[in-house]
N, C-alpha and C positions, 0 to 999 in steps of 0.2 A: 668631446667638446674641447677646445681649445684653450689656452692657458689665457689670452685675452676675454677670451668671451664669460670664462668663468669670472677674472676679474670683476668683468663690466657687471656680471648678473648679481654679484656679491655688493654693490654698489645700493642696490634696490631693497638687499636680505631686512625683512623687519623684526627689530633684534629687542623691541619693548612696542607692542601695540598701544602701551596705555596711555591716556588723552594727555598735553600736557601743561593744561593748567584747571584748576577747578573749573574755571568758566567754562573752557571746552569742555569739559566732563557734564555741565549744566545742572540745573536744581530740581530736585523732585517735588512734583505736585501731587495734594493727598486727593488722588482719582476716586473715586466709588467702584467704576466700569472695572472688571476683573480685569479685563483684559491690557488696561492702562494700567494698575495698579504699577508702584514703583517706575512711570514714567518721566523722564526729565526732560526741561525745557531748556533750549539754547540758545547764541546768537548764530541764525542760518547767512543765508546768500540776501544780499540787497536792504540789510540791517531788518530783516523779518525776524521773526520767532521759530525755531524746527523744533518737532518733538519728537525723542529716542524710546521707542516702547522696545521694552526687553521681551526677548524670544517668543516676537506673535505668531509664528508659526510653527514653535514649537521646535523649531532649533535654534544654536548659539548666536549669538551676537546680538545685534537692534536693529528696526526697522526706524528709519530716520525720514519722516514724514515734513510738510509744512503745517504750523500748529494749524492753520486758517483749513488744514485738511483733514482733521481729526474725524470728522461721520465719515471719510472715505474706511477708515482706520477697523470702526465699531460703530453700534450705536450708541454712544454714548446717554449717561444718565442724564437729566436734568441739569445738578447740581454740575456736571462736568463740560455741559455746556455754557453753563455761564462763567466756569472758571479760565474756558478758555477762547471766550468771548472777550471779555476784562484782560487776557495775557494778552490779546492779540493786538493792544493799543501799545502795551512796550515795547522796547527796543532793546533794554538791558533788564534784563531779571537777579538779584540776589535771595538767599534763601531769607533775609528781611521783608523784601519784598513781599516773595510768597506767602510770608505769615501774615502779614497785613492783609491782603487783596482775600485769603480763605478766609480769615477770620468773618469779613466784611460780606465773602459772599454766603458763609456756611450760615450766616444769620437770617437769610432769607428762607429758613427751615427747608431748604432741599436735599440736606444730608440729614434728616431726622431733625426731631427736638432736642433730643438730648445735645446732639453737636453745636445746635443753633443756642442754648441754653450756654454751653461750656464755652463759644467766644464771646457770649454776649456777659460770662460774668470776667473773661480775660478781658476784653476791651475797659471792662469796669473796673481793675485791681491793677491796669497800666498806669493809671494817672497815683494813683496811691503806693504803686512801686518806682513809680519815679521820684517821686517826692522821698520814700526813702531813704535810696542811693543816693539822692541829693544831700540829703541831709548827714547819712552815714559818711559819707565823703567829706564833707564841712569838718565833722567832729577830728577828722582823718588830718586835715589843716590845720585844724588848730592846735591838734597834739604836734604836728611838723613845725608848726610856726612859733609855738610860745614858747619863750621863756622859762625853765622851771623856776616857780613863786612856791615857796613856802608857806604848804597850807591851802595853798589853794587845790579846787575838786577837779579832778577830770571833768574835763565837756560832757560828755555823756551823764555823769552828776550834778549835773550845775544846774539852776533854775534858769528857764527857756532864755528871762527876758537876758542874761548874765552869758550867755550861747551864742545869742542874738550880737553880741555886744564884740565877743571874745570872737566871734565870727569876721565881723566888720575890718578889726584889726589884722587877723591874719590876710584877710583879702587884699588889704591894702598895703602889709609889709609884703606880699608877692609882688604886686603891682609895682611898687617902688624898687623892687631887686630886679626884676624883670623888664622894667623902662617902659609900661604900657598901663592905659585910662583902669584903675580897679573892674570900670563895666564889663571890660573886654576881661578882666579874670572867674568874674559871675558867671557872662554866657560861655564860656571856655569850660567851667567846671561843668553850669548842666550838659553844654554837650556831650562832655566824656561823662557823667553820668546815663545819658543817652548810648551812649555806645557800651556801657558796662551793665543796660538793662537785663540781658540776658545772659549775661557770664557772673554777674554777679560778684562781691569782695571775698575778702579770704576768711573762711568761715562758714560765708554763705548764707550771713543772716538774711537775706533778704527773697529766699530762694528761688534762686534761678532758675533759668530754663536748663543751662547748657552745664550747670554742674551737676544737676539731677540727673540731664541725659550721661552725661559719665557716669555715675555712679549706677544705674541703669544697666549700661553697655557690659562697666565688670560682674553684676551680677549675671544679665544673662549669657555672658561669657562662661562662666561656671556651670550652670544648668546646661545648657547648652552640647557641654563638655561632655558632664556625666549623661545626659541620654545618649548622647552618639557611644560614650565608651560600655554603654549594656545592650547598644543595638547590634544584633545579630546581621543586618546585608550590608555589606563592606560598602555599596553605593551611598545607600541613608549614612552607615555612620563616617565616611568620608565629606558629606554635606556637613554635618553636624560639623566637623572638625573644620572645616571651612568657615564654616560661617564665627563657633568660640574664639579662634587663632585671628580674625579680623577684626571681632568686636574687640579682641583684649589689647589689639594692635594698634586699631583707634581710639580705645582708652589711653595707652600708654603715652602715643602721640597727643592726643587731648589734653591730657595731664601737664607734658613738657609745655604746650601753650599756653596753655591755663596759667602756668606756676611762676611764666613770663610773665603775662598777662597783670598777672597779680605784684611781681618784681616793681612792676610802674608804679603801682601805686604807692610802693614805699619814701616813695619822693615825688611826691605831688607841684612842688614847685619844679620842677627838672621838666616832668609829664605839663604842666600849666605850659610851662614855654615853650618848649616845642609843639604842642598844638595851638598856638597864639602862630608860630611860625607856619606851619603846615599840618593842619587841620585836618587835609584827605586823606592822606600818608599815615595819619596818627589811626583814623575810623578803620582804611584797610588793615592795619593791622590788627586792631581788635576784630575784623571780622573774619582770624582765620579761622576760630573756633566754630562758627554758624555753617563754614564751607566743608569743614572739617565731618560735621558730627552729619551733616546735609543727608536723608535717605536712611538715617538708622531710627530716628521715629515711627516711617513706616514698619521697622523690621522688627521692631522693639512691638510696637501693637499688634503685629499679628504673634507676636510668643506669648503675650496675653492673651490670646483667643484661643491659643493650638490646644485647652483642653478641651475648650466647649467643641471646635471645628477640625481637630486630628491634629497627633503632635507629626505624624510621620508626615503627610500633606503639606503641613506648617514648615517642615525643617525644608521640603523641597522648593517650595516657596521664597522663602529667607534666601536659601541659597542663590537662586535665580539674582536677586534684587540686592546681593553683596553690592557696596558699591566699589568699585575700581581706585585705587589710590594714583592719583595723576603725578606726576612728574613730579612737579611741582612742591610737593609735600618737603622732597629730599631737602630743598633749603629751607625750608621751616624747620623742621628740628634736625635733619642728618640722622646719621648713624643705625637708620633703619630699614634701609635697602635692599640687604640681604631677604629680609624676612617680608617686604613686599614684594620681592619678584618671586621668593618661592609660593605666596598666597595667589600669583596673580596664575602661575602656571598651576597650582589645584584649584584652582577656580576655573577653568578652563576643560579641565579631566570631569568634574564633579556635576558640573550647572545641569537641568535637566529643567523642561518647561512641565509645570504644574497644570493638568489635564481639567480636574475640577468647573475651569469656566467655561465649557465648552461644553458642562454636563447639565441634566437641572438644577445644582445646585450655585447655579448665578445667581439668583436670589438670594439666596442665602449669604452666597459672599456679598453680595451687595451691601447685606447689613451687616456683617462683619469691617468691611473698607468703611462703613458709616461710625463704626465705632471708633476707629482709626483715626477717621480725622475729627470726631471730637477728642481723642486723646492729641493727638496735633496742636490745636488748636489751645 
């Protein structure tokens, strides 16, 4: 071959497969059907919906379907027909999104009771964890805003009506330092309370979704570890080491977000104003953690199962449904590059399609995914 032609062909060499940004990478919906289980939803051709089911036929890669063709796929459960009935009215899906629309649809008891039970008491403890953050946030103001007075109690010690009071005032010395109606500093707070529902503050009193899933991610990071370093087949304990090395990856990564995250909130009047200014910009950024942690819930419930239902099955599983770190991640925190391209290339060596749905024991997974996504949910 010629010294051109090699050029030209070196032009084409694909030198990082991985997607490059979350959205292209798309968000996982909690399937029941084995055979969906950890599939994700995207934006396809002609602003439709496509859905990636990982290795249907039992080799690498995805099979990249139109969501509106998913019985071509499998036959799909019930419950997964109407999840992706309801998807197939969007146009843009976030992993927000998706916890809304399952929550809404797992209530129709087609993933069991007990899942239809666990959103229906999450849809019930959202209005009273909103009110929290709201409230935790306020107290968070007033210690920014006031003056220190001699003798006087911390907000959080003060009688409500004295909160209430010491509240009004801080609202209204942002408003005046900030040049905008006090209203517009109200609805600006709940909104970023709104977007801090599920990352929760520093501490974590309110507990959230997405600091529990870290805290999660590093324990079964560890576990993880130690089965793979007492497993005897070099295949199993190479999955294992796959799957530890990515949860503690995504922790680590999680964490630098998180810690950002939490960074804002130290100056709430800084954080009021620029979301007075650009509001979308402020939400995207809080939701890199939801894009971030996206598909390790699913992976997280099944290592809750893998006693009842096999730990070796389990870990081949897990493996499968790693999700891929996109491009994208690198300018969210940097400096982590080296050790995503080496997890992308054992994940590549490792992955192996889980044989189980394809035996009689689809029922059984069935209700295994059913527990799944009441922990989801």
């Amino acid at each position: 071959m010629s010294a051109a032609n090699q050029t030209q062909l070196h032009r084409y060499t694909v030198h990082d497969a991985r997607p490059a940004t979350f959205l292209e990478r798309g968000v996982t919906v909690p399937f029941t059907t084995p055979v969906l289980l950890g599939s994700r939803v995207r934006p396809g051709q002609r602003q439709l919906l496509e859905l990636a089911v990982p290795n249907p036929a039992g080799v690498r890669g995805l099979y990249i379907v139109p969501l509106r063709a998913i019985r071509d796929v499998c036959t799909p459960t019930l419950h997964d027909r109407l999840i992706s009935d309801v998807l197939t009215e969007h146009k843009v899906v976030t992993p927000s999104v998706i916890l809304r629309l399952t929550r809404a649809a797992v209530q129709e008891g087609l993933a069991g009771r007990a899942a239809a039970a666990a959103a229906a008491a999450a849809d019930g403890a959202l209005s009273g964890q909103r009110l929290l953050t709201n409230y935790k946030l306020l107290l968070l103001l007033i210690k920014q805003m006031e003056h220190a007075v001699p003798g006087q109690k911390p907000a959080e010690l003060d009688d409500p009506a004295n909160v209430q009071l010491r509240a009004k005032r801080a609202v209204a010395r942002v408003a005046d330092e900030i040049g905008v109606p006090s209203e517009i500093v109200v609805s600006s707070l709940e909104e970023i309370a709104d977007a801090y529902l599920d990352i929760g503050l520093k501490g974590n009193p309110t507990n959230a979704r997405y600091q529990q899933q870290l805290s999660d991610l590093e324990k079964v990071s560890a576990e993880v570890a130690a089965w793979g370093e007492a497993e005897i087949d070099p295949h199993q304990a190479g999955s294992a080491l796959l799957i530890a090395r990515s949860a503690f990856l995504t922790f680590n990564c999680g964490r630098i977000i998180l810690e950002d995250l939490l960074a804002s909130l130290t100056d709430l009047r800084a954080l009021l104003c620029q979301w007075t200014d650009s509001a979308e910009s402020n939400r995207s950024e809080a939701s890199k953690l939801a894009w971030l942690l996206d598909g390790w819930s699913v992976i997280l419930g099944i290592w809750k199962s893998a006693e009842r239902f096999g730990t070796s099955s389990a870990i081949r599983e897990m493996a499968v449904l790693v999700p891929t770190m996109p491009l994208e991640v690198s300018n969210w925190i940097g400096g982590q590059e080296e050790q995503i391209t080496e997890l992308q290339g054992r994940r590549s060596k490792f992955v192996s399609r889980l044989e189980d749905w394809r035996t009689g024991r689809a029922l059984e997974l069935i209700e295994r995914n059913e527990l799944i996504v009441r922990n989801f949910v």
